[in-house]
mmCIF file as Biopython writes it, N, C-alpha, C and O atoms, coordinates in Angstrom:
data_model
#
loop_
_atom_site.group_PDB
_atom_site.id
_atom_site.type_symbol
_atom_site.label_atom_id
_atom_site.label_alt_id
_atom_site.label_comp_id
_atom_site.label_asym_id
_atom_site.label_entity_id
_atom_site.label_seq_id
_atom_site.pdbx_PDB_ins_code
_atom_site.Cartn_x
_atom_site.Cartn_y
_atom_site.Cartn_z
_atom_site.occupancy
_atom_site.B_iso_or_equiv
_atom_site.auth_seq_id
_atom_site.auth_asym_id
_atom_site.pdbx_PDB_model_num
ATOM 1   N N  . UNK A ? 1  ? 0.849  -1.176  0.000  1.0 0.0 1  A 1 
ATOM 2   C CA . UNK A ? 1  ? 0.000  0.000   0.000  1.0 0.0 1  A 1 
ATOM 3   C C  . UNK A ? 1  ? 0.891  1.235   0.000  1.0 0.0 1  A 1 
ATOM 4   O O  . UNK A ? 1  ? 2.042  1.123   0.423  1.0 0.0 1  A 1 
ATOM 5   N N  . UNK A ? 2  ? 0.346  2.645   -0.536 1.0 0.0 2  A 1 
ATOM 6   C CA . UNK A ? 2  ? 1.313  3.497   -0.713 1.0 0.0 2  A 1 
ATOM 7   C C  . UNK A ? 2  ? 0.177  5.091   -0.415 1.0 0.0 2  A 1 
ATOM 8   O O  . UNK A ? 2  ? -0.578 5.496   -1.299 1.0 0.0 2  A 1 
ATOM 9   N N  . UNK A ? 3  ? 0.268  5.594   0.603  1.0 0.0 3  A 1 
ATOM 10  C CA . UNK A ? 3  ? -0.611 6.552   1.049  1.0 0.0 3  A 1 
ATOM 11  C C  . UNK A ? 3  ? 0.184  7.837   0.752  1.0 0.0 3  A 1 
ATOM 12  O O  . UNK A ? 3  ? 1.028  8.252   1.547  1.0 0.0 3  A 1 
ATOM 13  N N  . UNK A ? 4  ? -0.132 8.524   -0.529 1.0 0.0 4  A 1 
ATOM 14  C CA . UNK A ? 4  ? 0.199  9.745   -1.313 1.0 0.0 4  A 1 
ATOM 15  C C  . UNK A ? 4  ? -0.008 10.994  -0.262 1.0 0.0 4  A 1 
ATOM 16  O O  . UNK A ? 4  ? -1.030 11.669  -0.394 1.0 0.0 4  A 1 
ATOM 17  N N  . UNK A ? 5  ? 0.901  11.312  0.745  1.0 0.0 5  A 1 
ATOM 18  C CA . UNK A ? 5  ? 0.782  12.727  1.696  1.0 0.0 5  A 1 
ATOM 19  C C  . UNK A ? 5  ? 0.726  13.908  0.703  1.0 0.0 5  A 1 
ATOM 20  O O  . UNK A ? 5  ? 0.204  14.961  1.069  1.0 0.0 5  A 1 
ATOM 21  N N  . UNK A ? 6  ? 1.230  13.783  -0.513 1.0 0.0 6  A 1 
ATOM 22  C CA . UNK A ? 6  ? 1.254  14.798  -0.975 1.0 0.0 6  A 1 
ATOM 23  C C  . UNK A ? 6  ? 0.313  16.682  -1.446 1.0 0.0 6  A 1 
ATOM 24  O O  . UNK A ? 6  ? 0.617  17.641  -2.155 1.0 0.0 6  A 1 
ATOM 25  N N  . UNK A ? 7  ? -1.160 16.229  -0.316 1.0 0.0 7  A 1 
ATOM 26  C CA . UNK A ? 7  ? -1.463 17.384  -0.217 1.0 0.0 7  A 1 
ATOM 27  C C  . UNK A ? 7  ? -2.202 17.534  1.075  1.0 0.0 7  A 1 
ATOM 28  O O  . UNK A ? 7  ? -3.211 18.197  1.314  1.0 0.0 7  A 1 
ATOM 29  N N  . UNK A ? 8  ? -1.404 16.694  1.938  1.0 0.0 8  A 1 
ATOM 30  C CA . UNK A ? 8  ? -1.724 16.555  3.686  1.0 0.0 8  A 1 
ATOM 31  C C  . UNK A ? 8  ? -1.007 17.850  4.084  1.0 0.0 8  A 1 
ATOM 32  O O  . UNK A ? 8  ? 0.224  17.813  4.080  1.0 0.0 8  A 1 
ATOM 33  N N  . UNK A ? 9  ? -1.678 19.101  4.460  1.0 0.0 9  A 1 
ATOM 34  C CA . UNK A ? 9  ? -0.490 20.400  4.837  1.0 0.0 9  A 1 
ATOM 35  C C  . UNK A ? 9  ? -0.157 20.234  5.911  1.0 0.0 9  A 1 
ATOM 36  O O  . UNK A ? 9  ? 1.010  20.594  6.065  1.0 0.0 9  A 1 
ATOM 37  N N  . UNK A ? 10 ? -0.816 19.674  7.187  1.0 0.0 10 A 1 
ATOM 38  C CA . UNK A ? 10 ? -0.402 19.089  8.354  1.0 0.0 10 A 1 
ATOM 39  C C  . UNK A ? 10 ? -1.009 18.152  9.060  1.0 0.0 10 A 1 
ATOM 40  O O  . UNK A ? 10 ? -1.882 17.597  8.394  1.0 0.0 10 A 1 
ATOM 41  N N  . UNK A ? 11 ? -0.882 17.670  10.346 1.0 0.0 11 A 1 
ATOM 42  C CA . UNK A ? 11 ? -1.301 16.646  10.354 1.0 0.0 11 A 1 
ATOM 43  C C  . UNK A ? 11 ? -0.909 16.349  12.259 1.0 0.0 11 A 1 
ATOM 44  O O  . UNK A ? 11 ? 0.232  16.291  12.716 1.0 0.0 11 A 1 
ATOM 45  N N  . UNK A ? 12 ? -2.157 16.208  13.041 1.0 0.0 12 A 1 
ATOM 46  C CA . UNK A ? 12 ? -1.744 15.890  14.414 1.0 0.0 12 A 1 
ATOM 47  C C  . UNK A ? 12 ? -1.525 14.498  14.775 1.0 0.0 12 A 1 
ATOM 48  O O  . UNK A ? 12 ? -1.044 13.607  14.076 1.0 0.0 12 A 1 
ATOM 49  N N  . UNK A ? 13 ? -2.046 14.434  16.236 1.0 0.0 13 A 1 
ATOM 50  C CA . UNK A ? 13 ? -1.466 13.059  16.913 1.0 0.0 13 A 1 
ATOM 51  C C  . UNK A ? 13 ? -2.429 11.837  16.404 1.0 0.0 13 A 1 
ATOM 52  O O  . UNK A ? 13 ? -2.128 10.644  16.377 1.0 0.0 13 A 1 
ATOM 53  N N  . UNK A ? 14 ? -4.144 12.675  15.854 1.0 0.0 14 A 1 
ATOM 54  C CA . UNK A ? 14 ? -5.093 11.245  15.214 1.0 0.0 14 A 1 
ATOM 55  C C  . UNK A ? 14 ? -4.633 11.279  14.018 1.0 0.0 14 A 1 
ATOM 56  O O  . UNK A ? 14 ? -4.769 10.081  13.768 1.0 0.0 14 A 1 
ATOM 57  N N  . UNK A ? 15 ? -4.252 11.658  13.208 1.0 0.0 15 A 1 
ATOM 58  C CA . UNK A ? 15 ? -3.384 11.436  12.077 1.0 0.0 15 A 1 
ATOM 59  C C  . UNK A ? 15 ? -2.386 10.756  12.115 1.0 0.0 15 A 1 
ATOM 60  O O  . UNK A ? 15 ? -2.092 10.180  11.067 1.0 0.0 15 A 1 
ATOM 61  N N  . UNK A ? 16 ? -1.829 10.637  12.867 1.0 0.0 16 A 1 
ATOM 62  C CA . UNK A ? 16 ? -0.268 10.097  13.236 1.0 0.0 16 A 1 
ATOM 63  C C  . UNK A ? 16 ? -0.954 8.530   13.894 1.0 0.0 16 A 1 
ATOM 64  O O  . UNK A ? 16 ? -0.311 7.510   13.645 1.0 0.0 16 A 1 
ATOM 65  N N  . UNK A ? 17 ? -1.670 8.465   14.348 1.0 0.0 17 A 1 
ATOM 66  C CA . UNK A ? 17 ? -2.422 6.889   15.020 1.0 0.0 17 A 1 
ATOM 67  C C  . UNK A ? 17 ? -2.735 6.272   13.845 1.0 0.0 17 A 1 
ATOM 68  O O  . UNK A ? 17 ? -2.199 5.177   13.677 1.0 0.0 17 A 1 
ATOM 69  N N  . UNK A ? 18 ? -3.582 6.743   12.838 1.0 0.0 18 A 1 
ATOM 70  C CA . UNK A ? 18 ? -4.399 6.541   11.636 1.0 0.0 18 A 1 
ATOM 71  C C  . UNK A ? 18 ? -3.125 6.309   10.997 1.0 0.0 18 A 1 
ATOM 72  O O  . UNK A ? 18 ? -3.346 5.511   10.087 1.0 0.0 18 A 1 
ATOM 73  N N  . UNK A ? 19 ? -2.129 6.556   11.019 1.0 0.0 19 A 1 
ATOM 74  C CA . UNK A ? 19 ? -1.231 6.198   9.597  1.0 0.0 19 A 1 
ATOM 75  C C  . UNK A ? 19 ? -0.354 4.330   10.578 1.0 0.0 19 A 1 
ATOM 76  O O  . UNK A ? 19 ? -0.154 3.226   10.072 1.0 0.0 19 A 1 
ATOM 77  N N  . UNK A ? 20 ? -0.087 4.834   12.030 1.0 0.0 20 A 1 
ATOM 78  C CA . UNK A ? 20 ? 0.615  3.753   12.732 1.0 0.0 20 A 1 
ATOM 79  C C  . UNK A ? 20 ? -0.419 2.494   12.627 1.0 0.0 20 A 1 
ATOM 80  O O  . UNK A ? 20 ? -0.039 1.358   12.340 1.0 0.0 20 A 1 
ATOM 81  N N  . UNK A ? 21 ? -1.618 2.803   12.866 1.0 0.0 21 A 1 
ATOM 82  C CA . UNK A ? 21 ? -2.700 1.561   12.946 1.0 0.0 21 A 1 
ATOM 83  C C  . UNK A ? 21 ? -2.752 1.236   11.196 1.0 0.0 21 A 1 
ATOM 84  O O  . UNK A ? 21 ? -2.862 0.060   10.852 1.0 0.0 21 A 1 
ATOM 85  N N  . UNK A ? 22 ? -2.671 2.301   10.158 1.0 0.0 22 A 1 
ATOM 86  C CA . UNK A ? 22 ? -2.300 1.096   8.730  1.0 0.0 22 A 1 
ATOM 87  C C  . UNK A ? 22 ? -1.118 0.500   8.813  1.0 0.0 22 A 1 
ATOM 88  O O  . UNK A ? 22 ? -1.194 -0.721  8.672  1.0 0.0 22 A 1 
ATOM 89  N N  . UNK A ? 23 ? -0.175 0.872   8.971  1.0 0.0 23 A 1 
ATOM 90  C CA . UNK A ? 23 ? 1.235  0.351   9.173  1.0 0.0 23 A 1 
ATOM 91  C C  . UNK A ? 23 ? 0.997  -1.088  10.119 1.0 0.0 23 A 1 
ATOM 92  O O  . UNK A ? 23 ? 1.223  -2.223  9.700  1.0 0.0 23 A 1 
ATOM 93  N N  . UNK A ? 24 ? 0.636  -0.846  11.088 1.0 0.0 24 A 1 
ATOM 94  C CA . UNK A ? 24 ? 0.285  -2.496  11.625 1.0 0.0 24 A 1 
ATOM 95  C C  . UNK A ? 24 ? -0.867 -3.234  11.155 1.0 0.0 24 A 1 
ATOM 96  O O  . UNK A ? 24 ? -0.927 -4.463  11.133 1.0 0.0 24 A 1 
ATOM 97  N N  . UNK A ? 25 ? -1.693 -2.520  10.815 1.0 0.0 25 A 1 
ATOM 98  C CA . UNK A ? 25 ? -2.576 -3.889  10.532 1.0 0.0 25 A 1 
ATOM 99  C C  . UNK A ? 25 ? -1.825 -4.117  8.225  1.0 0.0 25 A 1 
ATOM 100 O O  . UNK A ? 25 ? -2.164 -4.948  7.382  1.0 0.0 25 A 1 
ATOM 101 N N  . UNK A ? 26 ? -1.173 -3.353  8.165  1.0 0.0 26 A 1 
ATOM 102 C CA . UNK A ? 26 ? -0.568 -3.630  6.336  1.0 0.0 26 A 1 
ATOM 103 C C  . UNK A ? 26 ? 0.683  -4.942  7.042  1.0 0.0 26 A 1 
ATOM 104 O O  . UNK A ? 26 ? 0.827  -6.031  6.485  1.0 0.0 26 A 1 
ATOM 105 N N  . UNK A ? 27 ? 1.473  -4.535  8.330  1.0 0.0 27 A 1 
ATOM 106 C CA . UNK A ? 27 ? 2.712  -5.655  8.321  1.0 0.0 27 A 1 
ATOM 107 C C  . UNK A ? 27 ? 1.652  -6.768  8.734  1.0 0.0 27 A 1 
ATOM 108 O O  . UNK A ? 27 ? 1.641  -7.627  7.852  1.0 0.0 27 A 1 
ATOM 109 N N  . UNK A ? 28 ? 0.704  -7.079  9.817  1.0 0.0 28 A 1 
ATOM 110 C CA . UNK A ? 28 ? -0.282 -7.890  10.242 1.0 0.0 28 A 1 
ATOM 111 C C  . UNK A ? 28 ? -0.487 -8.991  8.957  1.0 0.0 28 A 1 
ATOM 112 O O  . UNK A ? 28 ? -0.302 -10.205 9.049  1.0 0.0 28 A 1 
ATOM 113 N N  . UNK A ? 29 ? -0.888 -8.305  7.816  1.0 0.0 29 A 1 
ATOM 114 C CA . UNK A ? 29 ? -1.172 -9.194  7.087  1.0 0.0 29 A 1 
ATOM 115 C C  . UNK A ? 29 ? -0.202 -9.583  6.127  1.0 0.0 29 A 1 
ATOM 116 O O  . UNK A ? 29 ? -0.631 -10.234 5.174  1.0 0.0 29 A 1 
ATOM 117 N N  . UNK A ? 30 ? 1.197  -9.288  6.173  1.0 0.0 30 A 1 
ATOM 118 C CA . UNK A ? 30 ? 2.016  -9.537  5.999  1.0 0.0 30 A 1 
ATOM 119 C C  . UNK A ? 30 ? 2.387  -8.899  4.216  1.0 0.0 30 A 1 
ATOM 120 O O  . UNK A ? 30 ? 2.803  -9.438  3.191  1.0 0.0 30 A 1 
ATOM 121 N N  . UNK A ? 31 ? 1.972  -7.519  4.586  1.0 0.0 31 A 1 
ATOM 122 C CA . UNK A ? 31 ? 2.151  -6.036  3.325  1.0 0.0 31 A 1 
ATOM 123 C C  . UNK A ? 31 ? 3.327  -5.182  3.829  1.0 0.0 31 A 1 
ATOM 124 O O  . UNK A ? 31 ? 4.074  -5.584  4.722  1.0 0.0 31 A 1 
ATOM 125 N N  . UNK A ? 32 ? 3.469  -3.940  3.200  1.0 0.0 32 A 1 
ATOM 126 C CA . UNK A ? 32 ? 4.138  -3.473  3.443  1.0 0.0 32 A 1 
ATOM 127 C C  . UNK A ? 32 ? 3.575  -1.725  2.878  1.0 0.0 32 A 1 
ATOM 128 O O  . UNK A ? 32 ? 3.047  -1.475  1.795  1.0 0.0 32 A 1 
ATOM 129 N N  . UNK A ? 33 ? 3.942  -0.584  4.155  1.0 0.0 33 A 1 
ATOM 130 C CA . UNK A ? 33 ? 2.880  -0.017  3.722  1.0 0.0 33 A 1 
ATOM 131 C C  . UNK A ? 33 ? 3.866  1.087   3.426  1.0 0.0 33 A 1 
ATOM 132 O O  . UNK A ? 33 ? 4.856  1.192   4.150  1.0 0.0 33 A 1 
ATOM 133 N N  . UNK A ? 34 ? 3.652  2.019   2.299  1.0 0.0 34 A 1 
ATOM 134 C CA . UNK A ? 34 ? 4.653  3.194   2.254  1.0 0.0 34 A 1 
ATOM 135 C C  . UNK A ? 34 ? 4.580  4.215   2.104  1.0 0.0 34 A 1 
ATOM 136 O O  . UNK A ? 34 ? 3.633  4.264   1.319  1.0 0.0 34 A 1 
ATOM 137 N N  . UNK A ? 35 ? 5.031  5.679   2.347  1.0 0.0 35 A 1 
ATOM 138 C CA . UNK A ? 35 ? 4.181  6.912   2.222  1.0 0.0 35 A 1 
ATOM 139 C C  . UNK A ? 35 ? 4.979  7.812   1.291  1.0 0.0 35 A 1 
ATOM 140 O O  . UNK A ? 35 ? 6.185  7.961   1.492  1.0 0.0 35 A 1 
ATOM 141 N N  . UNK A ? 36 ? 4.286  8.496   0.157  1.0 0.0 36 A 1 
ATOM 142 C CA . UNK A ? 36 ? 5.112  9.520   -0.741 1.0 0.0 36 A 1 
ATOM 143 C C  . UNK A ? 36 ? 4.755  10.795  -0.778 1.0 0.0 36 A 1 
ATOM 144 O O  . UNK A ? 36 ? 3.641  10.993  -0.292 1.0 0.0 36 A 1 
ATOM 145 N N  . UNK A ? 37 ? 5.464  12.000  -1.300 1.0 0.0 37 A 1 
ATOM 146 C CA . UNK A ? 37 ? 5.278  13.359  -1.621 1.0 0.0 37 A 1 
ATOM 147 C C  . UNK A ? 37 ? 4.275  13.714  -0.056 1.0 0.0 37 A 1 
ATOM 148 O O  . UNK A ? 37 ? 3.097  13.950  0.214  1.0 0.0 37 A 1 
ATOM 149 N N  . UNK A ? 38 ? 5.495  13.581  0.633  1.0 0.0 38 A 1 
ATOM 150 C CA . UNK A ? 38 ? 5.225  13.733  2.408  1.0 0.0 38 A 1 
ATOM 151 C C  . UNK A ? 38 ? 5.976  15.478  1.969  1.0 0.0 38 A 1 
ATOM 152 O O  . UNK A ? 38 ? 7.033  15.832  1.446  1.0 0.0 38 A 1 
ATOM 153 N N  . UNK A ? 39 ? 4.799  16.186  2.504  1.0 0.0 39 A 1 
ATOM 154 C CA . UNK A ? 39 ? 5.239  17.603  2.623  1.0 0.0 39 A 1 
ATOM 155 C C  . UNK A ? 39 ? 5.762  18.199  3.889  1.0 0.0 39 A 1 
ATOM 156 O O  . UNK A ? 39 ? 5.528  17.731  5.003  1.0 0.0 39 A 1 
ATOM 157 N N  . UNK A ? 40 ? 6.416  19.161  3.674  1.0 0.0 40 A 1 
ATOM 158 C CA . UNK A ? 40 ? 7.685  20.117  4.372  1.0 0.0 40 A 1 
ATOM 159 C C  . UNK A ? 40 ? 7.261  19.622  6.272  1.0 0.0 40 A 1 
ATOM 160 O O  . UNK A ? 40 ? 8.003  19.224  7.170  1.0 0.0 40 A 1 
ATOM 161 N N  . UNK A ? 41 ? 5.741  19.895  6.241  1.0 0.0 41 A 1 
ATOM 162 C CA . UNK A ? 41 ? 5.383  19.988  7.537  1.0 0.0 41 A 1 
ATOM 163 C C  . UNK A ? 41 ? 4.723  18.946  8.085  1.0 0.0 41 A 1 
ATOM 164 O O  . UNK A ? 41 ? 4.187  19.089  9.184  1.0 0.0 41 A 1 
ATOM 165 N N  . UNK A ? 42 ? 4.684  18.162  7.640  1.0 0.0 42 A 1 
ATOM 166 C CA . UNK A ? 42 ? 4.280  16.290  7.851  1.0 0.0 42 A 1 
ATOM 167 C C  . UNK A ? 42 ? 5.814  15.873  7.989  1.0 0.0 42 A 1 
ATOM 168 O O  . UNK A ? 42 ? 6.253  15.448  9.058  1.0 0.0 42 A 1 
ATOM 169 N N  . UNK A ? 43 ? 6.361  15.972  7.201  1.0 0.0 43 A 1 
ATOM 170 C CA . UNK A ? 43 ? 8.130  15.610  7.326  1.0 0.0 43 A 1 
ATOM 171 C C  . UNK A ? 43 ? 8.900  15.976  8.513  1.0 0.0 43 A 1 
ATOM 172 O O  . UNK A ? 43 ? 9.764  15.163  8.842  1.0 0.0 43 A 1 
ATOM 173 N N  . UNK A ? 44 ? 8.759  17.118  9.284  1.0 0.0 44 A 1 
ATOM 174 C CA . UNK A ? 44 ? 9.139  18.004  10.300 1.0 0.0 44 A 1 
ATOM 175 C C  . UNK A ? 44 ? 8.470  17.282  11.431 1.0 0.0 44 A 1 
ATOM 176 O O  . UNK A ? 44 ? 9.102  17.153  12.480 1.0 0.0 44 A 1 
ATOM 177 N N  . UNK A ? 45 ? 7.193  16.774  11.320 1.0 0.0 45 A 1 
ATOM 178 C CA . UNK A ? 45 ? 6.453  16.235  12.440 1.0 0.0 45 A 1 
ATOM 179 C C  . UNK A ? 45 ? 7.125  14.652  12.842 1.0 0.0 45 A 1 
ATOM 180 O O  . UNK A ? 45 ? 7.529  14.218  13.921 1.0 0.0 45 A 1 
ATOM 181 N N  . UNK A ? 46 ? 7.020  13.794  10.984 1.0 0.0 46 A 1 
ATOM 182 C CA . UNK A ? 46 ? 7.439  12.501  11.606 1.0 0.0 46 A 1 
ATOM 183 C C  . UNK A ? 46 ? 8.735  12.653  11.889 1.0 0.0 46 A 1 
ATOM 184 O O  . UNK A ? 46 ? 9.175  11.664  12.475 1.0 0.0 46 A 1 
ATOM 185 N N  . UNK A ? 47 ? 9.450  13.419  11.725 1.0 0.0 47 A 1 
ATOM 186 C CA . UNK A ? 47 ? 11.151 13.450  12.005 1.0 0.0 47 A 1 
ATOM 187 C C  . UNK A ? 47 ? 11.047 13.646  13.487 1.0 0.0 47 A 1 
ATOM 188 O O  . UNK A ? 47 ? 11.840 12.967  14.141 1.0 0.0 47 A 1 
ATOM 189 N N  . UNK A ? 48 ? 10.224 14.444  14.169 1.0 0.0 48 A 1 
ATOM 190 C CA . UNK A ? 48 ? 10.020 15.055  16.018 1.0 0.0 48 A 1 
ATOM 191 C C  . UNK A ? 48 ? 9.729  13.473  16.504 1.0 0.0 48 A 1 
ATOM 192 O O  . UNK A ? 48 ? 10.356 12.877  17.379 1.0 0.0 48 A 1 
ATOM 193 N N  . UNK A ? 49 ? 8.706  12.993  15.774 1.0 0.0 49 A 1 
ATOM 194 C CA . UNK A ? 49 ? 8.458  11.358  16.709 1.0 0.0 49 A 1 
ATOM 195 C C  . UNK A ? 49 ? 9.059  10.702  16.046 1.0 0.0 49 A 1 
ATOM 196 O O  . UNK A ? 49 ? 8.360  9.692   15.953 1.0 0.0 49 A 1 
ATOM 197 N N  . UNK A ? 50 ? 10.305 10.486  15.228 1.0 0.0 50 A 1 
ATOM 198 C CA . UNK A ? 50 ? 11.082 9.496   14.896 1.0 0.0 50 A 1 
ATOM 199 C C  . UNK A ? 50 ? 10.437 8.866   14.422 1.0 0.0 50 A 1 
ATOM 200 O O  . UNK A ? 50 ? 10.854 7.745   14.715 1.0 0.0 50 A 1 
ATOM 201 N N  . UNK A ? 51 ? 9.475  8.747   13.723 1.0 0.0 51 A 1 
ATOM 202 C CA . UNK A ? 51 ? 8.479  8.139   12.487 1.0 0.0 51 A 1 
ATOM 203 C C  . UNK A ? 51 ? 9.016  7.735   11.424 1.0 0.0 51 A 1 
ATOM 204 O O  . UNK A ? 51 ? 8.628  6.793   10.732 1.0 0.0 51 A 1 
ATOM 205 N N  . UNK A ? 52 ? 10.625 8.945   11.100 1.0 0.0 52 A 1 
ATOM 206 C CA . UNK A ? 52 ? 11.234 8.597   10.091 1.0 0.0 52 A 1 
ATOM 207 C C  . UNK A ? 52 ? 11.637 7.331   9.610  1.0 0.0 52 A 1 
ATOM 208 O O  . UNK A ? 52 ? 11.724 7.003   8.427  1.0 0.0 52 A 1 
ATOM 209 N N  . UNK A ? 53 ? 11.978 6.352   11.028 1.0 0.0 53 A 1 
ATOM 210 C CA . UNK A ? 53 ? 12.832 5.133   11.586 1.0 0.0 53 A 1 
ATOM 211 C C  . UNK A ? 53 ? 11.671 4.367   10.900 1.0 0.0 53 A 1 
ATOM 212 O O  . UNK A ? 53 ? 11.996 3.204   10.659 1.0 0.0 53 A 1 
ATOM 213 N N  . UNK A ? 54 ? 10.747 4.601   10.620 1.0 0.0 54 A 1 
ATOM 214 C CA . UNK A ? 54 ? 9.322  3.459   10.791 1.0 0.0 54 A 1 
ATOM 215 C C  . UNK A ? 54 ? 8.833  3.544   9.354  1.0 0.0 54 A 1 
ATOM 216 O O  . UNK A ? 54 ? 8.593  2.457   8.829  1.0 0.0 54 A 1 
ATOM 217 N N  . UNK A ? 55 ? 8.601  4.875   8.463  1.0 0.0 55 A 1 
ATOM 218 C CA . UNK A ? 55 ? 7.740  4.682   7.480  1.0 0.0 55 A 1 
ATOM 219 C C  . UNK A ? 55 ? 9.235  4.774   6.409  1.0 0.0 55 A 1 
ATOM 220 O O  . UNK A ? 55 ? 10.365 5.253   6.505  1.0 0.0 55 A 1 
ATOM 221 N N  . UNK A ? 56 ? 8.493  4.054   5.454  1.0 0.0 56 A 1 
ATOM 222 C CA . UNK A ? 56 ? 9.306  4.037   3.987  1.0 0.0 56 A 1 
ATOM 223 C C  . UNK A ? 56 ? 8.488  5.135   3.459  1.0 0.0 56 A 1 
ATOM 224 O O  . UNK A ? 56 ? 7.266  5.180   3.599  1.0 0.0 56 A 1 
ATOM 225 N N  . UNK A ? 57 ? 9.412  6.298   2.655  1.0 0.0 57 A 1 
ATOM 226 C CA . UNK A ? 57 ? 9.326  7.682   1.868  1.0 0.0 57 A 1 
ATOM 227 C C  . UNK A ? 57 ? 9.485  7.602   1.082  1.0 0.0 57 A 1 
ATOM 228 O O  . UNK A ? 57 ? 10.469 6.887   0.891  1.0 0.0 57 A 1 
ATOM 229 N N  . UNK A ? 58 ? 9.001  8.002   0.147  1.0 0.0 58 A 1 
ATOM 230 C CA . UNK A ? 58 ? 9.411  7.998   -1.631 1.0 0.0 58 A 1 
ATOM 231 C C  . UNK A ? 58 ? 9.099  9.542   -2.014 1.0 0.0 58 A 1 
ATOM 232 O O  . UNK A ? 58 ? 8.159  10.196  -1.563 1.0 0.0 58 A 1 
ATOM 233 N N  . UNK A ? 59 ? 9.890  9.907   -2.760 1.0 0.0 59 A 1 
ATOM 234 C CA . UNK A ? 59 ? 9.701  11.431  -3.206 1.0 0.0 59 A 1 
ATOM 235 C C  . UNK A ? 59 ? 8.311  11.267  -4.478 1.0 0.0 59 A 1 
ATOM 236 O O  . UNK A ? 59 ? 7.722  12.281  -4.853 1.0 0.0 59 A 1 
ATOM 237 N N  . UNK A ? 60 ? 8.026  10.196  -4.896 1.0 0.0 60 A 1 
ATOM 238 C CA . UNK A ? 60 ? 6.950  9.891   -5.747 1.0 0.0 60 A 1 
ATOM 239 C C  . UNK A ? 60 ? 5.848  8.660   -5.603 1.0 0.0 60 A 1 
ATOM 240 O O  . UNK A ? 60 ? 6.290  7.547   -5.318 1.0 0.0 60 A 1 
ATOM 241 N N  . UNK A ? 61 ? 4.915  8.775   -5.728 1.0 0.0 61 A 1 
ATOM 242 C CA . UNK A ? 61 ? 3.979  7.375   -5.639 1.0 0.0 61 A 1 
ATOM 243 C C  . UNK A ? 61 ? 4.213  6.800   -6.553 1.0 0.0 61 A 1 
ATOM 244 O O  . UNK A ? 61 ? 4.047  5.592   -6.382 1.0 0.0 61 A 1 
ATOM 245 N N  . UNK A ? 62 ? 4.668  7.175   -7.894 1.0 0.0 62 A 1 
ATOM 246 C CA . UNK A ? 62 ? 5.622  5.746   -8.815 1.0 0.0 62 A 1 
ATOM 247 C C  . UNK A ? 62 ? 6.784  5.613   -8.210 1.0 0.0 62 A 1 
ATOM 248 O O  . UNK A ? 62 ? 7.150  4.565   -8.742 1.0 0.0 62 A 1 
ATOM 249 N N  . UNK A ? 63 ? 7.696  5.925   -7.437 1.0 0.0 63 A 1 
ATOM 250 C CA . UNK A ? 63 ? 9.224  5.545   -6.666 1.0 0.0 63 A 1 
ATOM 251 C C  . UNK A ? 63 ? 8.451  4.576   -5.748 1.0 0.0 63 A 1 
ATOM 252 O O  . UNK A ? 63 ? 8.764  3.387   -5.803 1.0 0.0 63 A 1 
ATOM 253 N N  . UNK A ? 64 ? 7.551  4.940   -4.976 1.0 0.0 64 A 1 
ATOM 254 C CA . UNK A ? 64 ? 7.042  4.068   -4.184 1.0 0.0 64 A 1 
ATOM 255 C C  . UNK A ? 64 ? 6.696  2.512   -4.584 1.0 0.0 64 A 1 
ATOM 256 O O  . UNK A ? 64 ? 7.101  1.485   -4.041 1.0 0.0 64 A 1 
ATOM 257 N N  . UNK A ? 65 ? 5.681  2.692   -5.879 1.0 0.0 65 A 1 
ATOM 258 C CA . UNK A ? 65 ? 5.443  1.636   -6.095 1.0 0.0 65 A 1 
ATOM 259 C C  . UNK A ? 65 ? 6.460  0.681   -6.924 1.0 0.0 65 A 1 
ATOM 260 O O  . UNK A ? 65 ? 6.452  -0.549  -6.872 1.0 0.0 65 A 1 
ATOM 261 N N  . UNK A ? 66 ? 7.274  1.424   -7.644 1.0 0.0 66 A 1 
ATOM 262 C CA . UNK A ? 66 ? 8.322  0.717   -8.570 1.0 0.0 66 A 1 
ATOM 263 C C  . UNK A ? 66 ? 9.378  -0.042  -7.263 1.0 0.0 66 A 1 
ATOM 264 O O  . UNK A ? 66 ? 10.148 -0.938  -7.611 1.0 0.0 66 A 1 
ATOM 265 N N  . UNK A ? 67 ? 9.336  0.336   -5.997 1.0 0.0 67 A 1 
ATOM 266 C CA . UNK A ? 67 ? 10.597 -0.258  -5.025 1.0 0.0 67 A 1 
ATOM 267 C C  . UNK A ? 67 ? 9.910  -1.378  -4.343 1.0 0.0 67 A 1 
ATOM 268 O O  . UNK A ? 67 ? 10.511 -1.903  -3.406 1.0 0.0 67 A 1 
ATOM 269 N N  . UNK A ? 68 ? 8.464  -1.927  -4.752 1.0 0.0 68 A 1 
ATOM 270 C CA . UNK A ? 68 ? 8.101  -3.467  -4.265 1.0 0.0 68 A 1 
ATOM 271 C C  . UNK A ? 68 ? 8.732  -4.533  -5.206 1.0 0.0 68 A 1 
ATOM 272 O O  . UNK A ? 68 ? 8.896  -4.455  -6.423 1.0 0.0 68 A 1 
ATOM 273 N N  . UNK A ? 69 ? 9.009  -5.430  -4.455 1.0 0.0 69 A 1 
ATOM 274 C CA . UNK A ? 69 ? 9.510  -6.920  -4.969 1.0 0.0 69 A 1 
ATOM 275 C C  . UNK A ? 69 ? 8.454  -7.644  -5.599 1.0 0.0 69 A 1 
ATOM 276 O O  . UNK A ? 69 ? 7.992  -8.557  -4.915 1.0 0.0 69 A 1 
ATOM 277 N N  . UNK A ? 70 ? 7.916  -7.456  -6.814 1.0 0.0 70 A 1 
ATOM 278 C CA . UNK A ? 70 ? 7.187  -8.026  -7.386 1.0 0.0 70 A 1 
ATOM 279 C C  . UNK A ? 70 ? 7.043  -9.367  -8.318 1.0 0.0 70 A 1 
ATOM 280 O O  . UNK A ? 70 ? 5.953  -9.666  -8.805 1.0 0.0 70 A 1 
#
């Protein structure tokens, strides 16, 4: 799965649950979930909770999808 931030301008702590609860229930079923065209101030946020460590980034939703093992 590949959730396009690219016109999320910001984004709080139920936003930040809502993206961790796809992320576990995408590894749960044994997916892999990834997020692209993450803007200036979504980027600034997951970098504060070390989110960085956790989500896969792609500067594009085709980079995203072209980097699964298909």
């Amino acid at each position: 799965i590949v959730i396009d931030l690219g016109k999320v301008k910001w984004m709080n702590s139920s936003g930040l649950g809502i993206l961790m609860s796809a992320l576990t229930t995408c590894k749960g079923a044994g997916g892999v979930l990834k997020i692209a065209k993450v803007t200036e101030k979504v980027e600034s946020l997951l970098m504060i909770t070390q989110l960085t460590k956790i989500f896969h980034n792609y500067d594009s939703v085709e980079k995203a999808v072209a980097s699964y093992d298909v």
